[in-house]
C-alpha positions as CSV (number, residue, x, y, z in Angstrom):
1,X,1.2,-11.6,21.6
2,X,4.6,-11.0,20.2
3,X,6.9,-9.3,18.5
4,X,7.8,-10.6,14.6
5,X,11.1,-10.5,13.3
6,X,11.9,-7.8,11.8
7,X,11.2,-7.6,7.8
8,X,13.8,-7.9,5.0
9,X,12.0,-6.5,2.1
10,X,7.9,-5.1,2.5
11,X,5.4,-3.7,0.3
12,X,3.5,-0.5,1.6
13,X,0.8,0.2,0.3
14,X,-1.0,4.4,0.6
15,X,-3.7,6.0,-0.8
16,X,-4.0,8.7,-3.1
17,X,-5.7,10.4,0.3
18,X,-2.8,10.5,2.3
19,X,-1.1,12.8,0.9
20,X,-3.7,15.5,1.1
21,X,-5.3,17.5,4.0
22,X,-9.0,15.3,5.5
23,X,-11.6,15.5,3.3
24,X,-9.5,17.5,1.1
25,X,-8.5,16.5,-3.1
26,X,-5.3,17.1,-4.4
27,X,-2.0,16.8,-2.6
28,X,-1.3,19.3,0.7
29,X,2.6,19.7,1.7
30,X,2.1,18.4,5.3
31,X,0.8,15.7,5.0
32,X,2.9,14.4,2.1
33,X,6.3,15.8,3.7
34,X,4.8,13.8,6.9
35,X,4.3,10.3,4.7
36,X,7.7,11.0,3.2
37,X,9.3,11.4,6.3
38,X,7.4,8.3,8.0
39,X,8.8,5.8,5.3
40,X,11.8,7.3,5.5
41,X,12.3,6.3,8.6
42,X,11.3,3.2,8.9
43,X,13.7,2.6,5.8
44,X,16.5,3.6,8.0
45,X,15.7,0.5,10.0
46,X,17.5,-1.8,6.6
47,X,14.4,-2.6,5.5
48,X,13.5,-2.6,1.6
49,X,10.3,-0.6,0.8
50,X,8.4,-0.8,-2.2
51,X,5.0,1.8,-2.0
52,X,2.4,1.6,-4.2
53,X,0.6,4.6,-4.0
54,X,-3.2,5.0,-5.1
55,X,-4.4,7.8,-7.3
56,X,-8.1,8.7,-5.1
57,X,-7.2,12.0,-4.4
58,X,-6.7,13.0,-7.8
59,X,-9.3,11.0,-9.7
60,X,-11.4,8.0,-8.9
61,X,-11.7,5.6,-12.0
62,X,-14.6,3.9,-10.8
63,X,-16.7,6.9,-9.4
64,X,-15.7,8.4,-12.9
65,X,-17.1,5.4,-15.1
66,X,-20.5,5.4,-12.6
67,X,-21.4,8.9,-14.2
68,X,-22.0,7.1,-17.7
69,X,-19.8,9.7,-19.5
70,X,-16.4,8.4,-19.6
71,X,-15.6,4.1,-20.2
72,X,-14.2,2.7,-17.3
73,X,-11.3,1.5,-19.4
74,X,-10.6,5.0,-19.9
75,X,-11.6,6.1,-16.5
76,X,-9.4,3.6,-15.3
77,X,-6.1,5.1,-17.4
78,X,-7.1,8.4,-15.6
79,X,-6.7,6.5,-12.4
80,X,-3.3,5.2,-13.5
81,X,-2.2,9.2,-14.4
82,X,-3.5,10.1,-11.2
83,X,-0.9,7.3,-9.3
84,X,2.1,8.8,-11.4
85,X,1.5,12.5,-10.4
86,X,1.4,11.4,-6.4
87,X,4.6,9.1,-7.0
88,X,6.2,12.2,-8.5
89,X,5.4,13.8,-5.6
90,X,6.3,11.3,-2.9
91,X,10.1,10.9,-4.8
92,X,10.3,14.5,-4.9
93,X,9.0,15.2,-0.8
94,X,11.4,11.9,-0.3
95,X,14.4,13.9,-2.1
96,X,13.7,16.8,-0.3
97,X,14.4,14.8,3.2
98,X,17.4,13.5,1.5
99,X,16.1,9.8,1.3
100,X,17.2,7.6,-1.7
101,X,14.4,7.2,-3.6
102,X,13.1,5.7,-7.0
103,X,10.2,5.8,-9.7
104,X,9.2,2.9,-11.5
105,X,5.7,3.2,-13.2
106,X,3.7,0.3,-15.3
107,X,2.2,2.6,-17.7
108,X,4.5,4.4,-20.1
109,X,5.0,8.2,-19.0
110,X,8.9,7.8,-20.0
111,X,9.9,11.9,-18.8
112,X,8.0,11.4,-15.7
113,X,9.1,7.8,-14.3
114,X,11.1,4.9,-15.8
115,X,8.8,1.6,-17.0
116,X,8.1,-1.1,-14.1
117,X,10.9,-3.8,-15.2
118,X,11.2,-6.4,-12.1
119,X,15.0,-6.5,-12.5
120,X,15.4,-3.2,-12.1
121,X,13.3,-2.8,-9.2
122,X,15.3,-5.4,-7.6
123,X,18.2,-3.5,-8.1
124,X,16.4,0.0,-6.7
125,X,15.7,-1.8,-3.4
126,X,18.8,-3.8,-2.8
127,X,20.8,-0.3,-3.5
128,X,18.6,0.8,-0.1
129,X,16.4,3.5,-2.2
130,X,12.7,3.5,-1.0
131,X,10.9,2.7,-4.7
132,X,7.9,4.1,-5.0
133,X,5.3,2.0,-7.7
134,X,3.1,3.9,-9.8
135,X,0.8,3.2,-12.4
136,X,-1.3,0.1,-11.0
137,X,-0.5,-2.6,-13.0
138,X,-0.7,-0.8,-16.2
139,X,-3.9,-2.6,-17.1
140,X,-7.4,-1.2,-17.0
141,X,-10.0,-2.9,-14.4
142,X,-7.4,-3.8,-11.3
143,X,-7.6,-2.0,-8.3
144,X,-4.1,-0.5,-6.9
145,X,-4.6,-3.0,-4.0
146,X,-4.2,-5.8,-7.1
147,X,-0.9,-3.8,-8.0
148,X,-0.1,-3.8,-4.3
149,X,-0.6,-7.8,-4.7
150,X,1.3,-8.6,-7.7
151,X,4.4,-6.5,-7.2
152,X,4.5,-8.2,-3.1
153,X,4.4,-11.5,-5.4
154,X,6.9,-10.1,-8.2
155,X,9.3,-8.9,-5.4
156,X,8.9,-11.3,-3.2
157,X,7.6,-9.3,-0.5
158,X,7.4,-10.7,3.2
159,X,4.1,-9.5,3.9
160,X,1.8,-6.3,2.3
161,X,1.6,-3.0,4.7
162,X,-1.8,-1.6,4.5
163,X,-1.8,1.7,5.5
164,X,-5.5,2.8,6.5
165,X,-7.0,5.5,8.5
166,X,-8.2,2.8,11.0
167,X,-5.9,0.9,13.6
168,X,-6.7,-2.5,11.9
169,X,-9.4,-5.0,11.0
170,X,-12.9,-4.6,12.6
171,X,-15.7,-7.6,13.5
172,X,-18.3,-4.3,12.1
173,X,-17.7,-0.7,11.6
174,X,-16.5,0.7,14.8
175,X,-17.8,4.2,14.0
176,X,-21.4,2.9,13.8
177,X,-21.3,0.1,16.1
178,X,-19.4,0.9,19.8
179,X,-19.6,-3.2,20.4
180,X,-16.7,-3.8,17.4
181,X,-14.1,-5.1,18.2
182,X,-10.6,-5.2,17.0
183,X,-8.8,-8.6,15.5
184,X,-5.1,-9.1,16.7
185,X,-4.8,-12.1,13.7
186,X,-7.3,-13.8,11.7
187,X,-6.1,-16.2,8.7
188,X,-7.4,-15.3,5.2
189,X,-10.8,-18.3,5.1
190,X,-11.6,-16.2,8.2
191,X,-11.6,-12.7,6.1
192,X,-13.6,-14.6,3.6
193,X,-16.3,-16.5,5.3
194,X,-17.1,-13.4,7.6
195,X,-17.1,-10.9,4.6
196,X,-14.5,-8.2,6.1
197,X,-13.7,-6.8,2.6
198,X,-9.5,-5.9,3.4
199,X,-9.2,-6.1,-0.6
200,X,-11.0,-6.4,-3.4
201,X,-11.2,-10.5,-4.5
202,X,-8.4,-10.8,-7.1
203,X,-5.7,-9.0,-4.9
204,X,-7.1,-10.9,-1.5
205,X,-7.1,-14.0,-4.1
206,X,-3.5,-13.5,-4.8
207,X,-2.3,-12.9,-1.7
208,X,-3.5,-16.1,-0.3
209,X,-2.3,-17.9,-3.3
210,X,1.3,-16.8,-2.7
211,X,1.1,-16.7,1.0
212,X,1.9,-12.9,1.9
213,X,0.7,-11.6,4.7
214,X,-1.6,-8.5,5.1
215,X,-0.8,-6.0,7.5
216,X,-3.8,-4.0,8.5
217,X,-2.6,-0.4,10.6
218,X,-3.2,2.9,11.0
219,X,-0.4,4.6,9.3
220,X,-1.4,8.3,10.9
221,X,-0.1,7.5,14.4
222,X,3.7,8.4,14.2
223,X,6.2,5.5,13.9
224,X,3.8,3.2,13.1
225,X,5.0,2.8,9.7
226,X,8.7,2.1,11.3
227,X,6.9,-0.3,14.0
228,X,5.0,-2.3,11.0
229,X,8.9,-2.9,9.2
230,X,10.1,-3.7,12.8
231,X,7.3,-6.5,13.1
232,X,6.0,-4.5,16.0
233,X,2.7,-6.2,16.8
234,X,0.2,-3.6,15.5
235,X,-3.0,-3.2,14.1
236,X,-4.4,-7.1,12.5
237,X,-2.4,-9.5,10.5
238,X,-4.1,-11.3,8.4
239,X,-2.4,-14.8,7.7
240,X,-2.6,-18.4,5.7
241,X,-3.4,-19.9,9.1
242,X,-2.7,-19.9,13.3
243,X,0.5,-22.0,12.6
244,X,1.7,-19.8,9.8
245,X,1.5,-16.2,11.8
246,X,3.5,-18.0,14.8
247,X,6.4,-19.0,12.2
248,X,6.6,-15.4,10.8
């Protein structure tokens, strides 16, 4: 199969868990200096990168509001909190590699980022500064994969980088079942009717309806992040239809 073009302007989406150690809460050095330096290298390349980063390694909204103590609303602002300390310390760990590099989060924390405003953003990526998206959407009950969707759609994003800890999209679990095996491409009514789960509904829901592209990769292998912006065929794109991926 081959190579894309490469990408003008992407939205990369990370988990709260990558910046810490496996199995591991918080946020460990290495492995965020290692994130840091993997997008900023692949920025180097001219692409614009917006990250949204997740908030999973600080506090889980939804495992939270399961316990029957705390309202998911609330739960779900905790969440939000969490996404604005890791994008404090993915600008900081980006600043300390000398990267240009931006805060913008949708819930107000005015002495810890500046507030989402699309314009500015803009203006963030066209300047070349890697602009890291905190806060979800600022809205209780959406996933960071839904921010992940709507800011790709606000932006106008080529495609959505899912970084994951597995080298793309599986027909089953690979780690329980040895016969899985690994799509290259697969358009979104494919996702759907065979129940693969890449996002929750709404942000899968948006994606199709706008037509951006969902990379699926393994962001742990080095360069991979750089090979994803490159349109490096890696991991499993996920696509409107056959026609579609061919024309990216």
């Amino acid at each position: 199969m081959n190579d894309l073009k490469q990408y003008r302007r992407v939205l990369l989406k990370v988990s709260g868990e990558s910046l810490a150690h496996a199995g591991h809460t918080g946020i460990d050095a290495e492995p965020l200096l290692s994130l840091a330096r993997e997008i900023m290298v692949a920025a180097e390349t001219g692409t614009q990168i917006a990250v949204v980063v997740g908030g999973g390694n600080i506090v889980r909204g939804a495992t939270l509001a399961a316990q029957g103590i705390i309202p998911k609303t609330s739960a779900d602002f905790m969440g939000m909190l969490g996404t604005n300390i890791n994008g404090v310390a993915l600008l900081e760990a980006l600043g300390h590699l000398n990267a240009p590099a931006a805060l913008l989060s949708a819930l107000r924390v005015p002495r810890v980022a500046d507030p989402f405003v699309r314009r500015v953003a803009l203006g963030h990526l066209e300047a070349g500064r890697i602009l890291i998206l905190a806060g979800g959407t600022g809205n209780p009950l959406c996933t960071t994969d839904t921010a992940a969707a709507l800011r790709a759609a606000e932006l106008e994003c080529e495609v959505i980088l899912k970084a994951t800890k597995v080298d793309g999209v599986y027909t089953d679990d690979p780690i329980t079942n040895p016969e899985a095996t690994r799509y290259d491409s697969l358009t979104y009514q494919q996702a759907i009717n065979e129940r693969l789960g890449i996002m929750d509904l709404t942000a899968f829901s948006m994606c199709m309806d706008h037509e951006i592209p969902i990379l699926v990769f393994d962001y742990k292998i080095a360069g991979h992040i750089r090979d994803a912006v490159s349109g490096k065929r890696i991991g499993t794109l996920v696509h409107a239809d056959e026609s579609g991926a061919a024309d990216q």
